[in-house]
C-alpha positions in Angstrom: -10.4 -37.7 19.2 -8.8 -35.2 16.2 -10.6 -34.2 13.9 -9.7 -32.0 10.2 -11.7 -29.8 8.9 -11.6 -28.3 5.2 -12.3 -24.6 4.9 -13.2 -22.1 2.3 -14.0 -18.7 3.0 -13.8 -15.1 1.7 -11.6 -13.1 3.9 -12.7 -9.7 2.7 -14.6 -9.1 5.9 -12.1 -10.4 8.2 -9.1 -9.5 10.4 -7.2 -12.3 9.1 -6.9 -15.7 10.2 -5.9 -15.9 13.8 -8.1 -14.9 16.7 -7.0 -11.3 17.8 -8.6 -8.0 19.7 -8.5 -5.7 16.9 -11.7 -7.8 14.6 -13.7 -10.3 13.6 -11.4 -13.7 12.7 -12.6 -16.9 10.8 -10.9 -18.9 13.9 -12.9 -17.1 15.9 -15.9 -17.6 14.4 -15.2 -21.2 13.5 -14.5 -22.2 17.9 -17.6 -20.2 18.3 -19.8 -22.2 16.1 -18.1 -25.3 17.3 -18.2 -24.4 20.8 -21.5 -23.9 20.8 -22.7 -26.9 18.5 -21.2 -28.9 21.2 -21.4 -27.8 24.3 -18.4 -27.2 25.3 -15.1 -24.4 24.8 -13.5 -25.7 21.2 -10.3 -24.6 19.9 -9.2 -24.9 16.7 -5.4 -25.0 14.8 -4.7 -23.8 11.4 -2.4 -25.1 9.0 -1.3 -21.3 9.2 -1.9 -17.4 9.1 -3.9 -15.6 6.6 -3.9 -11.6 6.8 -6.7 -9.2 6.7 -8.6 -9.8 3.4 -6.5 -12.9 2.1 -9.1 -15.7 0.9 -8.9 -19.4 1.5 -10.1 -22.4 -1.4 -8.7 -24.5 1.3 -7.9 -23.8 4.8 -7.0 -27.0 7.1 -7.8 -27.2 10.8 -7.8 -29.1 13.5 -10.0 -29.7 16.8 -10.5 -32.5 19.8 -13.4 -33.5 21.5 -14.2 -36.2 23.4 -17.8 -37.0 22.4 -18.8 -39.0 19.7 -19.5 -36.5 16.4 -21.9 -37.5 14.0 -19.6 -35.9 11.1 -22.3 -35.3 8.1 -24.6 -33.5 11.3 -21.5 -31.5 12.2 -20.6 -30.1 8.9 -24.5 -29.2 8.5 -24.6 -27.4 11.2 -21.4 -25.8 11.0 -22.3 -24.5 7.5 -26.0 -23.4 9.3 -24.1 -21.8 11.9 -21.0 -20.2 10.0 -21.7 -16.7 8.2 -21.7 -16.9 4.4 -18.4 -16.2 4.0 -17.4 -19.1 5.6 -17.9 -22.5 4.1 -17.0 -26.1 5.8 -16.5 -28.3 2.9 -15.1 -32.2 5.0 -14.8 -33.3 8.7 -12.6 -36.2 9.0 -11.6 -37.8 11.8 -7.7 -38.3 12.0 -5.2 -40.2 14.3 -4.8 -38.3 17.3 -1.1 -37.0 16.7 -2.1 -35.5 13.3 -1.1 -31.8 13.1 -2.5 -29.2 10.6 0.3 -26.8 10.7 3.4 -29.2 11.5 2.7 -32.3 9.4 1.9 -30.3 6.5 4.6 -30.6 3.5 3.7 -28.0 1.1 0.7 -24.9 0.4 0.0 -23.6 -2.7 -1.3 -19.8 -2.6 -2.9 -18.3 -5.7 -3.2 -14.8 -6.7 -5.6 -12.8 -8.8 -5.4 -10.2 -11.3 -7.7 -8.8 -13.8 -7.1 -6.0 -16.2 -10.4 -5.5 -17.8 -12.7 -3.2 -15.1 -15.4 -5.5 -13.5 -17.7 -4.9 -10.5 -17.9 -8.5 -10.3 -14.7 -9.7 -9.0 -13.4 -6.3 -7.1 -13.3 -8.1 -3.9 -11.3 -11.1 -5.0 -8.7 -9.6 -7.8 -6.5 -6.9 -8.1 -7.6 -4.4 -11.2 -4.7 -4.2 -13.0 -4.5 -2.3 -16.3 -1.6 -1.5 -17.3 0.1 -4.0 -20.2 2.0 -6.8 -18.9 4.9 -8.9 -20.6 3.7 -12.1 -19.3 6.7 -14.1 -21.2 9.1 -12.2 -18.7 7.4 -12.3 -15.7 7.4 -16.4 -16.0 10.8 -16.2 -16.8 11.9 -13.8 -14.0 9.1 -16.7 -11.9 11.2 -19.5 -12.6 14.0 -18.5 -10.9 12.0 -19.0 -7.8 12.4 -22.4 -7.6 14.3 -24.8 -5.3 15.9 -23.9 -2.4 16.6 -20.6 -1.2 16.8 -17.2 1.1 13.8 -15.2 0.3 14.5 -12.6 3.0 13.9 -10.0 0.2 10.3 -10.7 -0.2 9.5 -11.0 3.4 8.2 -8.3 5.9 11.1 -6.9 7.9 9.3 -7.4 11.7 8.8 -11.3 12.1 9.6 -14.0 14.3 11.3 -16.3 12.0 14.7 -18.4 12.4 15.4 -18.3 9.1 14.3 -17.0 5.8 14.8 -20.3 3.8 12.1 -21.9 1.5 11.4 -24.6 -1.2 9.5 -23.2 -4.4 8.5 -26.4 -6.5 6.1 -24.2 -8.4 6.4 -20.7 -9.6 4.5 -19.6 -12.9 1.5 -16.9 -14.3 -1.7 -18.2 -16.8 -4.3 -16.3 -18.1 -7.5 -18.2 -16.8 -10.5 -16.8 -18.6 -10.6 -13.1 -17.9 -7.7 -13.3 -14.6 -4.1 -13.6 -15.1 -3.0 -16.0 -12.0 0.4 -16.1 -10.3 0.7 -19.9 -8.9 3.4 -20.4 -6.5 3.6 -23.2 -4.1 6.0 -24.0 -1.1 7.3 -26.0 1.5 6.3 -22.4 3.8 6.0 -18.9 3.4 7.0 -16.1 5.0 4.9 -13.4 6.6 3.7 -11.0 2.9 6.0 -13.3 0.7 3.7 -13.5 -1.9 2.0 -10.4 -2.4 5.6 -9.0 -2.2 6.7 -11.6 -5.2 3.6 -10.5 -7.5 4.2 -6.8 -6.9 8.4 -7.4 -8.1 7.2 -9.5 -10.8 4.8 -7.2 -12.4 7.7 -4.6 -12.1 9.2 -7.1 -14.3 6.3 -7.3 -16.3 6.2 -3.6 -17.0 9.9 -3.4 -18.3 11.1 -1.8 -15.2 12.9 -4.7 -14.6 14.9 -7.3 -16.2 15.4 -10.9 -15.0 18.7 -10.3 -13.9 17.5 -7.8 -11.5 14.8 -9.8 -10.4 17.6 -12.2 -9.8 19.8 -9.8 -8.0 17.1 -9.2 -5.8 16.7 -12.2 -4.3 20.6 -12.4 -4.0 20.2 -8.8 -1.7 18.7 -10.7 1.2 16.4 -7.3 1.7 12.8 -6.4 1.5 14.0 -2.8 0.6 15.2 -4.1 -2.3 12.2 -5.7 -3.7 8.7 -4.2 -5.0 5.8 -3.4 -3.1 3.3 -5.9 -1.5 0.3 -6.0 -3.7 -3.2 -5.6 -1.8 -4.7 -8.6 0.0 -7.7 -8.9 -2.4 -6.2 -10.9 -5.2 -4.7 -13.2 -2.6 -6.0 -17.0 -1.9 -4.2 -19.7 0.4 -5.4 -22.7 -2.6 -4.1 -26.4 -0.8 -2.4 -27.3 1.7 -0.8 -30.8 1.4 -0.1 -33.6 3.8 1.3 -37.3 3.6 -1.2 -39.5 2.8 -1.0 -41.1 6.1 -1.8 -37.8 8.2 -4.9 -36.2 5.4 -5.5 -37.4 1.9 -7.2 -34.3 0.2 
């Protein structure tokens, strides 16, 4: 049997996402509790990669067992068993060909900014202070969207076939004290969007106009572009399936 699980957790602590030899992992610590809660080696797929410090609202994976799970027990003791950073919010069991990374259609990252100083939100925004045209930088956003080569905003050293993507949403709002970037995708490539928010606050500062953001995007190079804003202000917000696969 397959089962999803719905995931929140505050990747300050963490190597990333995916399990590797250099630090702690939330997919790590996630088989472990797993593996352990039922008696037996559990391994776990993400709908995708999160890098060192990058936050989830919702992260979506997958495990099989054979025995019968009680699932209100399970996500008790997962949440008894998980550090405080990590947070199972649903179990559901799923048809056994469901898949968290392939039959997903679309995830939504957020990104956090605040520029008034607070000791309150350090870890999970990006103190930002200088003045921001927020007008252009939604302009300069929507030209994001639909289809297209985002080569420029990717890093340089990945394994991808190609650099094409499907923005259906692009745009910043002041939320109470944070200014958010909201940007979601068909898929993203490896630093996409911490490379977007550092161009568009280049556009937000006057250094440039729209049409160079839009030039950029035409150059097809990450040379080209801004620089990768830290990991901090960064959260992976939904991931979105068919209604037949997950309904979330």
């Amino acid at each position: 049997m397959r089962y999803f699980l719905d995931i929140s957790y505050n990747g300050t602590s963490y190597y990333g996402w995916q399990i590797q030899k250099s630090g702690p992992t939330v997919q790590a610590e996630i088989e472990h509790a797993l593996s352990k809660l039922l008696g037996e080696k559990v391994g776990i797929m993400g709908s995708g990669r999160t890098d060192a410090g990058v936050h989830a609202k919702q992260q979506i994976a997958h495990f099989d067992t054979e025995k019968t799970v009680d699932l209100v027990w399970l996500k008790f003791r997962l949440n008894s068993f998980l550090s405080p950073n990590v947070a199972v919010n649903d179990v559901v069991e799923v048809n056994s060909e469901a898949h968290t990374r392939f039959d997903a259609i679309e995830r939504s990252y957020e990104y956090y900014i605040h520029q008034q100083k607070s000791p309150f939100v350090q870890e999970l925004s990006y103190y930002f202070p200088k003045p921001l045209n927020i007008d252009l930088m939604n302009e300069a956003a929507s030209k994001l969207l639909g289809t297209q080569d985002f080569e420029s905003f990717s890093r340089i050293k990945t394994e991808v076939n190609n650099f094409i993507c499907n923005i259906t949403k692009a745009h910043w709002k002041m939320e109470n004290d944070s200014l958010v970037f909201h940007v979601t995708a068909n898929r993203f490539l490896r630093g996409m969007v911490r490379a977007l928010v550092g161009t568009l606050l280049e556009v937000g500062l006057g250094k440039l106009t729209v049409e160079d953001f839009i030039k950029i995007i035409e150059r097809k190079d990450r040379t080209a572009a801004g620089r990768a804003v830290p990991p901090k202000g960064l959260f992976l917000s939904k991931v979105t399936y068919p209604s037949s696969v997950y309904s979330n």
